[in-house]
C-alpha positions in Angstrom: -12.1 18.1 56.1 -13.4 20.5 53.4 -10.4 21.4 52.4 -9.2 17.3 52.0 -12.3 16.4 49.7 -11.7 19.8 47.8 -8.0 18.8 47.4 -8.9 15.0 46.0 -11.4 16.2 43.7 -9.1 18.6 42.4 -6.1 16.1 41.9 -8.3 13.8 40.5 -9.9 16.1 38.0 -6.2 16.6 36.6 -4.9 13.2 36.9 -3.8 12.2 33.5 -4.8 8.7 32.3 -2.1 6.6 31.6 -2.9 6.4 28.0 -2.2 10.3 27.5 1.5 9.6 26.3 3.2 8.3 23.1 3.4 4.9 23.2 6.9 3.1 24.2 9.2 2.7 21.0 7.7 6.4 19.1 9.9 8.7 17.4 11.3 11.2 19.8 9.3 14.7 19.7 13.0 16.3 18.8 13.6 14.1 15.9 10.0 15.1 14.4 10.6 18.6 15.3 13.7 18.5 13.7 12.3 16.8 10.4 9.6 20.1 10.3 12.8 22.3 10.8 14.6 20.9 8.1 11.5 21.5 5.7 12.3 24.6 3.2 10.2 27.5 4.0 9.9 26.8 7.6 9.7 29.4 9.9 8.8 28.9 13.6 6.4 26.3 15.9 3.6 27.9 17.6 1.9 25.1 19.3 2.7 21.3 19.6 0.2 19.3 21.5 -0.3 15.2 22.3 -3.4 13.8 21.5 -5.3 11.3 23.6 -6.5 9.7 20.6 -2.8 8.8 19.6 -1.0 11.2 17.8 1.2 15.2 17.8 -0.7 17.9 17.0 1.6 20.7 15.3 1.0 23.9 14.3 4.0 26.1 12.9 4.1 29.1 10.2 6.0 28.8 7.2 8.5 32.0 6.5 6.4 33.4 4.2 3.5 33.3 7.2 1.2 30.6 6.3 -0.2 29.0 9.6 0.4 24.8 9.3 -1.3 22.2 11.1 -0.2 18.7 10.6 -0.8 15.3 12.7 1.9 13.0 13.4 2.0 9.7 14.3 4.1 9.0 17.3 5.3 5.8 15.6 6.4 7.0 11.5 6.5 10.7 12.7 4.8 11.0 9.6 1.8 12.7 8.7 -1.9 11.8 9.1 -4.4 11.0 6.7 
């Protein structure tokens, strides 16, 4: 029975609300990723993260190493101000 409650509390602890998604109708994540790529000077992604409040958050190095961390809107894919 232990085991049960233990297992529910768990699941429930991880559920994820419906809310942590991009809306229906955003860019696809590629097509974003893909505008970053195309950027002169890029050089690689290190982390790419959704938002519960609504938006990407990317982090990628440029090839001459500066770290960049942008937030996009699911819906423009552009930047946030």
């Amino acid at each position: 029975m232990k085991s049960l409650i233990a297992a529910a509390f768990l699941s429930a602890a991880f559920a994820v609300p419906a809310f942590a998604q991009p809306p229906a109708g955003s860019m696809p994540l590629s097509e974003i990723l893909a505008n970053i790529e195309a950027e002169a000077g890029f050089g690689y992604f290190d982390e790419i993260d959704w938002d519960d409040d609504g938006y990407w958050e990317i982090e990628y190095y440029r090839a001459d190493g500066a770290k960049v961390e942008i937030d996009i809107d699911p819906a423009s894919g552009q930047a946030r101000r």
